[in-house]
N, CA, C and O of each residue as an XYZ file, in Angstrom:
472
protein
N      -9.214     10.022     -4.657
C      -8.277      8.936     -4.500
C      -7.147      9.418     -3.603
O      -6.663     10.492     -3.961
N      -6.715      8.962     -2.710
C      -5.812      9.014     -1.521
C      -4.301      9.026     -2.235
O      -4.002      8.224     -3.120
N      -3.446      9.988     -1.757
C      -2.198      9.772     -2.673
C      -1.223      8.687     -2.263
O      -0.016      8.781     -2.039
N      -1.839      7.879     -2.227
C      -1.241      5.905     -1.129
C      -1.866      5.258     -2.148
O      -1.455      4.098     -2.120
N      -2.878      5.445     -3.298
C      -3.431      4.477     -3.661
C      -2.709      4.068     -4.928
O      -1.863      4.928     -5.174
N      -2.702      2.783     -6.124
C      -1.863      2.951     -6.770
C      -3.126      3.532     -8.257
O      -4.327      3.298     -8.385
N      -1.981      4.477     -9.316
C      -2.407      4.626     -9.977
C      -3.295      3.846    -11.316
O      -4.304      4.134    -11.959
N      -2.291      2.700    -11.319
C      -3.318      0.928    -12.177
C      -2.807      0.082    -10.942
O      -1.968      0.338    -10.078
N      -3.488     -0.848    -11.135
C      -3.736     -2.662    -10.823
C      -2.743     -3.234    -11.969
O      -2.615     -2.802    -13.115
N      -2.189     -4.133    -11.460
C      -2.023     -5.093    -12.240
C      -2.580     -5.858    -11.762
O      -2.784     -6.070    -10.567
N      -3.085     -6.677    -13.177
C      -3.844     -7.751    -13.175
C      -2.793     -8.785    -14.330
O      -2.288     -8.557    -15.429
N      -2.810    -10.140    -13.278
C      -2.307    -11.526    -13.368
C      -3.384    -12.537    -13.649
O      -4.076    -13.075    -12.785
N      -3.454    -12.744    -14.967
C      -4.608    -14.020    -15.278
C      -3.329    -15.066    -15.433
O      -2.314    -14.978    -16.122
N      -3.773    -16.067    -14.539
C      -3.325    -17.199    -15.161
C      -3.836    -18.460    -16.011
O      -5.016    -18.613    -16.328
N      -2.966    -19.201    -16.287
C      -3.449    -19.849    -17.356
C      -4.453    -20.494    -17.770
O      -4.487    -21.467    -17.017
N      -5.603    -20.611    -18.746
C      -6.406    -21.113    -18.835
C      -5.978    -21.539    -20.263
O      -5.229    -20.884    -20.987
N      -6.857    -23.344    -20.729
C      -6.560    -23.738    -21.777
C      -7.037    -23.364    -22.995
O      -6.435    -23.414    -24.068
N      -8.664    -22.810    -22.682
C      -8.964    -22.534    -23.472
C      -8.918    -20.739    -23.811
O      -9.053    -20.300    -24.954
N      -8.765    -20.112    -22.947
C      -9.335    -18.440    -22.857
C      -7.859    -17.807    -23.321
O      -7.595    -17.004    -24.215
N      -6.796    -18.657    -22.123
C      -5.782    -18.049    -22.115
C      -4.583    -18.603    -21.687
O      -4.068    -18.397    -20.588
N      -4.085    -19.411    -22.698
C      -2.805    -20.616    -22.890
C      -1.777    -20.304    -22.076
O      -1.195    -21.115    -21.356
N      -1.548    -19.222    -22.160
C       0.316    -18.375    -21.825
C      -0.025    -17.611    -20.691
O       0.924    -16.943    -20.279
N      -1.635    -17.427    -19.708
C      -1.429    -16.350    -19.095
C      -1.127    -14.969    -19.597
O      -0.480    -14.788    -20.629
N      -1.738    -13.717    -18.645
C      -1.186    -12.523    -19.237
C      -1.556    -11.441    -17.908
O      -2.509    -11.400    -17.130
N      -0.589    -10.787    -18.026
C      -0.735     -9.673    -17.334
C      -0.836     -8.370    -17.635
O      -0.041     -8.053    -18.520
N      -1.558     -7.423    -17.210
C      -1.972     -6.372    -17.879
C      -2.093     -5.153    -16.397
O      -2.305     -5.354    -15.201
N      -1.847     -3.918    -17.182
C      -2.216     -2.914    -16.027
C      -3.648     -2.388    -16.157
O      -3.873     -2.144    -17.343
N      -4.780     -2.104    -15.311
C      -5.711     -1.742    -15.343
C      -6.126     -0.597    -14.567
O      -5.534     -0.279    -13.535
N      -7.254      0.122    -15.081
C      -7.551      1.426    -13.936
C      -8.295      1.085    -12.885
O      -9.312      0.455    -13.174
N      -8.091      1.322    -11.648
C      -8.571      1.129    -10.805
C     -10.257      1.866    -10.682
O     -10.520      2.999    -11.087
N     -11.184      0.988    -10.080
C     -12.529      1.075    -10.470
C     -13.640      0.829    -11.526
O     -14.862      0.962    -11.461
N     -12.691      0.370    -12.660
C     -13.108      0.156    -13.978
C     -13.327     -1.751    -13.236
O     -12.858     -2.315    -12.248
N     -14.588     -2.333    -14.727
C     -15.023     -3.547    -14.177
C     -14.285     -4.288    -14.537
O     -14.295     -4.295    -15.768
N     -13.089     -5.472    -13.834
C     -13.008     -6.440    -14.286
C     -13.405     -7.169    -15.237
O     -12.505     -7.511    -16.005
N     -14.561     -7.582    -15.502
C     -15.210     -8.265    -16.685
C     -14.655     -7.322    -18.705
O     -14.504     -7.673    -19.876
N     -14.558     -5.819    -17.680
C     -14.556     -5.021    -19.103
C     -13.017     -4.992    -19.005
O     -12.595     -4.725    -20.130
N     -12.138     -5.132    -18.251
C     -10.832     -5.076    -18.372
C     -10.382     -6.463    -18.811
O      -9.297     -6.501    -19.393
N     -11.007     -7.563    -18.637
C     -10.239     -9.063    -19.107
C     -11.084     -8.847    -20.733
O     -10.257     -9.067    -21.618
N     -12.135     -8.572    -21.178
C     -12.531     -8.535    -22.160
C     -11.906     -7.183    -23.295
O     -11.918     -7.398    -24.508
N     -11.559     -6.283    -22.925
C     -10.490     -5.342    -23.347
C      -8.889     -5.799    -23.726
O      -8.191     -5.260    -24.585
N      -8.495     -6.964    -22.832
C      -7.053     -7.272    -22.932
C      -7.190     -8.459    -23.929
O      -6.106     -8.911    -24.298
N      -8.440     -9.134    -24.506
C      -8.446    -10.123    -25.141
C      -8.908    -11.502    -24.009
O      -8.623    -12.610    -24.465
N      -9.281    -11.498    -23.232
C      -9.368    -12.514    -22.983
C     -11.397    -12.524    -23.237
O     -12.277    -11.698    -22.995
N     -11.387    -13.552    -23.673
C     -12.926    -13.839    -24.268
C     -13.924    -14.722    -22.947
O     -14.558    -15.773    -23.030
N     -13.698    -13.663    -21.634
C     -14.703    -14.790    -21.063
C     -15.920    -13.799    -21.025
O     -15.948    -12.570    -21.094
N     -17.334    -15.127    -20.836
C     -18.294    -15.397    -21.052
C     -19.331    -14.161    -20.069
O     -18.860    -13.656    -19.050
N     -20.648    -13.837    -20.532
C     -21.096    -12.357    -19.859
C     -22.496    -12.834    -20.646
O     -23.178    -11.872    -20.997
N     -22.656    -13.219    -20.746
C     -24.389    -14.020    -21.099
C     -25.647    -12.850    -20.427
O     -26.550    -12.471    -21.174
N     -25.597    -12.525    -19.460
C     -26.596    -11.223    -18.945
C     -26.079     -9.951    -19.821
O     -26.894     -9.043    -19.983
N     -25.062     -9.848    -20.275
C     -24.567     -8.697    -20.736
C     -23.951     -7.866    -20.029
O     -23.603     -6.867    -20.660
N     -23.516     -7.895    -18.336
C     -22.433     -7.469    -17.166
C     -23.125     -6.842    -17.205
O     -23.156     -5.740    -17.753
N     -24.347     -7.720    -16.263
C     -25.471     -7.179    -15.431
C     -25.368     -7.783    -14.059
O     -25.998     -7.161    -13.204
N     -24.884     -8.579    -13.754
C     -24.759     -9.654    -12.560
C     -25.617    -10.398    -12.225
O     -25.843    -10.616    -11.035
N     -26.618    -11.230    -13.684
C     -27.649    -11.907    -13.597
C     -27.761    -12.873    -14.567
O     -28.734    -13.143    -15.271
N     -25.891    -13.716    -14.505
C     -26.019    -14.632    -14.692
C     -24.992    -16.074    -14.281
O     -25.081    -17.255    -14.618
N     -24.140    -15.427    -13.515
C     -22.919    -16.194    -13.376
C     -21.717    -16.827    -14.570
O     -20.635    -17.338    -14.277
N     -22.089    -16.688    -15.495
C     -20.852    -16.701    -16.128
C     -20.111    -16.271    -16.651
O     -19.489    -16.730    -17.609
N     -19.992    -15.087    -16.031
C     -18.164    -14.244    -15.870
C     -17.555    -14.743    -14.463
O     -16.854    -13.925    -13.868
N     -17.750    -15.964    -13.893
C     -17.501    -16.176    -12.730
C     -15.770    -16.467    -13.033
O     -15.382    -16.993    -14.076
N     -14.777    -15.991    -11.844
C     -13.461    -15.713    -11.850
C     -13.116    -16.268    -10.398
O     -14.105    -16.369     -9.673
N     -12.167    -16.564     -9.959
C     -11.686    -16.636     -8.723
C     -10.292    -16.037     -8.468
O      -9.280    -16.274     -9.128
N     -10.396    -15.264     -7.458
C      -9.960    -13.786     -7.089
C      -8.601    -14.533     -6.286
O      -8.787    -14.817     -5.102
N      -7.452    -14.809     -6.800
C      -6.524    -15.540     -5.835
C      -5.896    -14.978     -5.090
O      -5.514    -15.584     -4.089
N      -5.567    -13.698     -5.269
C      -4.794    -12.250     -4.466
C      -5.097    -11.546     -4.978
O      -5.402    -11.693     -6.162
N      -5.176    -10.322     -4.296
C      -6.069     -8.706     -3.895
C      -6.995     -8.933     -3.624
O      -7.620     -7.886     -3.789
N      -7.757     -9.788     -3.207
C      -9.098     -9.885     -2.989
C      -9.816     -8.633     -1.898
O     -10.989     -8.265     -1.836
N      -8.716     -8.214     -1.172
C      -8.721     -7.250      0.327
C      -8.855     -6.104     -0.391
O      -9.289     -5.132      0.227
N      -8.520     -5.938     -1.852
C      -8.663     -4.680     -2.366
C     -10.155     -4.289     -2.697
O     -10.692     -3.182     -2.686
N     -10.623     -5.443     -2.971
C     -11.873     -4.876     -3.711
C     -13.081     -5.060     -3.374
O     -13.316     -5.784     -2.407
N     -14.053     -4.490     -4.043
C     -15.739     -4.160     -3.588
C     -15.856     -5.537     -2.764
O     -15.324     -6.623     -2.996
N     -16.763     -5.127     -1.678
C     -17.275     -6.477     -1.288
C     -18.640     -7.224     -2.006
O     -19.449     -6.780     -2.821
N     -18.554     -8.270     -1.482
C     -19.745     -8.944     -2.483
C     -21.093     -8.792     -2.112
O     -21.493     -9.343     -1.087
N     -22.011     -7.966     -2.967
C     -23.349     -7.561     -2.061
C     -24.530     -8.878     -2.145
O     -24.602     -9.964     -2.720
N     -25.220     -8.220     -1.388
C     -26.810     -9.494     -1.934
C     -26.721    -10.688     -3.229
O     -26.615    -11.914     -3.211
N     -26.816     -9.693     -4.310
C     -27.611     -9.958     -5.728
C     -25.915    -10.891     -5.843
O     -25.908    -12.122     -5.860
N     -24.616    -10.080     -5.909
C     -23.779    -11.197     -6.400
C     -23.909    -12.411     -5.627
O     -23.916    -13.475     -6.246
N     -24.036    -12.412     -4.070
C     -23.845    -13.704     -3.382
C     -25.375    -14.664     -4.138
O     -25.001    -15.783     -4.489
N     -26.246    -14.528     -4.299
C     -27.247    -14.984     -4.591
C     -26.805    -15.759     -6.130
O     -26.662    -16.976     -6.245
N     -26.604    -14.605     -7.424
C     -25.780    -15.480     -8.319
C     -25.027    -16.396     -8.636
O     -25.048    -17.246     -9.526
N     -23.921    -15.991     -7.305
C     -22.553    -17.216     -7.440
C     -23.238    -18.522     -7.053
O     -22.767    -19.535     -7.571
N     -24.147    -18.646     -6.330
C     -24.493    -19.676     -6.030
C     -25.011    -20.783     -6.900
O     -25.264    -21.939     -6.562
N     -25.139    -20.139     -8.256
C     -25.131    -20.595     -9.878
C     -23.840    -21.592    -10.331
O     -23.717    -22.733    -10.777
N     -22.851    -20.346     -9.905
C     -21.676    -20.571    -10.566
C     -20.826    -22.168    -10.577
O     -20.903    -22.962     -9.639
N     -20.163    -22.369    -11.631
C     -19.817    -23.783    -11.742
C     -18.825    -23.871    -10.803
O     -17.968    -23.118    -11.266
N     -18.482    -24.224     -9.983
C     -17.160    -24.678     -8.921
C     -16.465    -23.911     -7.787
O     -15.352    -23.891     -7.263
N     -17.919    -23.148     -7.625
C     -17.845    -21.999     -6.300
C     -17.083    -22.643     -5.254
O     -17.210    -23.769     -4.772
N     -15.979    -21.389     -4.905
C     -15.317    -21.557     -3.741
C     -15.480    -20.097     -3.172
O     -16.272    -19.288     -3.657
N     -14.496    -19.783     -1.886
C     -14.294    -19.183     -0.990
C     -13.815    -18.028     -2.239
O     -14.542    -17.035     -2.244
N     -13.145    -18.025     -2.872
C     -12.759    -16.762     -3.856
C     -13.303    -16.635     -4.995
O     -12.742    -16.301     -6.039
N     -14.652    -16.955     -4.798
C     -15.286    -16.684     -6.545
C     -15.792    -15.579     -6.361
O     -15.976    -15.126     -5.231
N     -16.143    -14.881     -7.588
C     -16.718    -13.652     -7.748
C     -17.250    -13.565     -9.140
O     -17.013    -14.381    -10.030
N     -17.957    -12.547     -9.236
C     -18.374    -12.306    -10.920
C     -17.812    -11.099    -10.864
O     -17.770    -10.178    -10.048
N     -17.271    -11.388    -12.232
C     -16.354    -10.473    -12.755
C     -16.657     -9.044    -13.197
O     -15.981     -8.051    -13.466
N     -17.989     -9.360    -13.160
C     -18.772     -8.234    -13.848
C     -19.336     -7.036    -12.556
O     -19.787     -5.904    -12.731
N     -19.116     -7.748    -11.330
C     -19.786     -6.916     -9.913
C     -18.395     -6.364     -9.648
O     -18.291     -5.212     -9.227
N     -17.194     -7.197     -9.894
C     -16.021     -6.673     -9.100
C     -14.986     -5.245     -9.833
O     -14.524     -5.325    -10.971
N     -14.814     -4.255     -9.102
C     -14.372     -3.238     -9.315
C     -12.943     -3.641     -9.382
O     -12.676     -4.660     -8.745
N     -12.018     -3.093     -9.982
C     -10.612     -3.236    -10.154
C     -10.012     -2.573     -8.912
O     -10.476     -1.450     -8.713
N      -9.199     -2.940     -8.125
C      -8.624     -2.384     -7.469
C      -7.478     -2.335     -6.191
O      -8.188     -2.940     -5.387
N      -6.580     -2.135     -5.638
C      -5.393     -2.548     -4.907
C      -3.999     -2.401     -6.109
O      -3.960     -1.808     -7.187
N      -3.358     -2.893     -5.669
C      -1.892     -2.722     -6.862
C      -1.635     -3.747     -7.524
O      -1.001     -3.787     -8.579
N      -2.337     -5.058     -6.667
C      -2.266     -6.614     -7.914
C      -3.711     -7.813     -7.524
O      -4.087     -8.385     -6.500
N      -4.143     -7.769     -8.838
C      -5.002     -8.973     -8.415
C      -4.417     -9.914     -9.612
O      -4.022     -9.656    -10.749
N      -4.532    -11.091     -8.877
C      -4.342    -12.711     -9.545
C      -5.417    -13.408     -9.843
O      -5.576    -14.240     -8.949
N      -6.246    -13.492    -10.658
C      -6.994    -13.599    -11.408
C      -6.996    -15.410    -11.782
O      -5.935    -15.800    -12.270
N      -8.060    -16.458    -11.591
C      -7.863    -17.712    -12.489
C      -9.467    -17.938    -12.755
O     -10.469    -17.837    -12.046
N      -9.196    -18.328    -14.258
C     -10.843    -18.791    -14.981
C     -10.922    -19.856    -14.458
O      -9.908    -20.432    -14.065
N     -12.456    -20.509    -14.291
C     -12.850    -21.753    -13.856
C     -12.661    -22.222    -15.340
O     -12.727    -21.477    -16.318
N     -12.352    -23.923    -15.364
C     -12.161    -24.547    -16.306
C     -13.264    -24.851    -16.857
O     -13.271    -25.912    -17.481
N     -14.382    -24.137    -16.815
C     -16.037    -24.682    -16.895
C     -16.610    -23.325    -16.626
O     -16.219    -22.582    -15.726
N     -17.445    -23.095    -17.366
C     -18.654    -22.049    -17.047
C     -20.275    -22.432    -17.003
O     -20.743    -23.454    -17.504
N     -20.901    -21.592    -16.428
C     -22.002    -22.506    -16.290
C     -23.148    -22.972    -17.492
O     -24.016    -23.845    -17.499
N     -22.714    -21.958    -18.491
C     -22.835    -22.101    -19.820
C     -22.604    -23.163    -20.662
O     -21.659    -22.971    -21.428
N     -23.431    -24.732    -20.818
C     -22.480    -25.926    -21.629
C     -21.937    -25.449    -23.001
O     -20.808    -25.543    -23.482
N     -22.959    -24.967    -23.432
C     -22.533    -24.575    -25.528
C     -22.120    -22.741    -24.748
O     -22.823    -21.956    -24.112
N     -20.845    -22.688    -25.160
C     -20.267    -21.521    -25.551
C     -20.669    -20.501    -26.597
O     -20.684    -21.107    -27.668
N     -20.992    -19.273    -26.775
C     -21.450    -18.532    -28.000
C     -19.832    -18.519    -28.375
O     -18.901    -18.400    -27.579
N     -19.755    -18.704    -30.077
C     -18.227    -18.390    -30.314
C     -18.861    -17.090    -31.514
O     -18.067    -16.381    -32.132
């Protein structure tokens, strides 16, 4: 690691109604998975493959840092194309590595999942 790089991420989820009312921000290690860092801080989103990247619903949209992190290979672009309300900043949460000094983080209001496991 380059001594320029930062030691955590912060990570900025914003609000979701059901996952995460109040928003939350949290510091994370850089390289560790997203999917295991929002599921570590409490936030309960959805991983149906088991954060394998073979299923789209840990799908997230990456609102800033996006420049920080892994790019999106084959197998994720092929997945998202699953995903409920794909845009220009979706990603699965489960392919994307943590990393840069801030990512902004927002859940889709929908997963591609209708019945939720609770």
């Amino acid at each position: 690691m380059s001594s320029d790089a930062p030691d955590t991420t912060r990570i900025t989820v914003l609000p979701h109604a059901e996952l995460c009312p109040d928003g939350l921000s949290f510091d994370a290690a850089p390289g560790n998975s997203l999917v295991d860092e929002l599921l570590l801080n409490g936030i309960a989103v959805e991983h149906a493959c088991d954060k394998v990247g073979a299923c789209a619903t840990c799908h997230v949209y990456v609102r800033q840092g996006a420049e920080h992190l892994n790019p999106v290979d084959d197998d994720e672009d092929e997945q998202l194309s699953d995903a409920w309300g794909l845009e220009a900043a979706s990603r699965l949460s489960c392919c994307v590595q943590v990393g840069g000094p801030e990512l902004v983080i927002e859940l889709p209001r929908y997963s591609k999942n209708h019945a939720r496991e609770r």
